[in-house]
N, C-alpha and C positions, 0 to 999 in steps of 0.2 A: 504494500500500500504506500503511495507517494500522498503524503502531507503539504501542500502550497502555503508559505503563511505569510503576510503582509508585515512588514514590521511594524509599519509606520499607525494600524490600525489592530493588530492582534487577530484580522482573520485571518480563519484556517480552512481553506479547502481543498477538498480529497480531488485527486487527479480521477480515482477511478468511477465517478459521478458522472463525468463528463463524456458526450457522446453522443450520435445520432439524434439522438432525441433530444437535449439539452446542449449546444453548441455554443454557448456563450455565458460564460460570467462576469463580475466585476466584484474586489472587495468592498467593505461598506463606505471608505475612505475615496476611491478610484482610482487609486495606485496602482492595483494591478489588475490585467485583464486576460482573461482564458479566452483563446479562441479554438474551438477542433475544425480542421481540415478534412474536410473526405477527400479518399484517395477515388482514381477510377483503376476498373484492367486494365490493363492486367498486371497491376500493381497487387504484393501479396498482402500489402497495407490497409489496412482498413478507416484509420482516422489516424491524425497528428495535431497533437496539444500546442499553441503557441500559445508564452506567455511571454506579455508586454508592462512593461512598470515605469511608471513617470518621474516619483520624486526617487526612490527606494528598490535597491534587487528586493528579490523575495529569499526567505529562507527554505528552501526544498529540503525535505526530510524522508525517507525510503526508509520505509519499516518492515521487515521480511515478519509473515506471518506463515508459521509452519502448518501443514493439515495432515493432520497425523492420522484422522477417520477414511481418509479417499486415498491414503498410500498404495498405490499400485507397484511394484517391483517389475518394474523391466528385464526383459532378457537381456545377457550379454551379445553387444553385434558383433558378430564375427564373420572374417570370410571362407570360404572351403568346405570343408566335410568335418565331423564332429568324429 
């Protein structure tokens, strides 16, 4: 989970909100501004986050969230014969 947070006003919004469906934000100050891009094909892309900030960068924070109920165990890829 990526955290956006404005300095200058203490908001905080989650990158992963944003999307198709909600394609624009601003914090409550207007320092900073989300915008997503759609990609088209045959791009494997699907959307791209810009953010823009007037007076202040933002502090971007990536919080790694583990999911320990949906762990699936991969096989090893290998090439040849076993």
């Amino acid at each position: 989970m990526t955290i956006i947070e404005c300095l200058e006003c203490d908001t905080k919004l989650i990158e992963s909100n944003y999307g198709k469906n909600n394609a624009a934000a601003t914090c409550s100050c207007g320092n900073l501004q989300l915008i997503v891009a759609h990609f088209t094909p045959p791009s494997e892309l699907e959307t791209y986050l810009s953010i823009r900030y007037s007076v202040s960068y933002p502090s971007i924070t990536e919080i790694i969230v583990e999911n320990n109920n949906n762990s699936i165990e991969e096989p090893e890829k290998r090439l040849g014969f076993n």
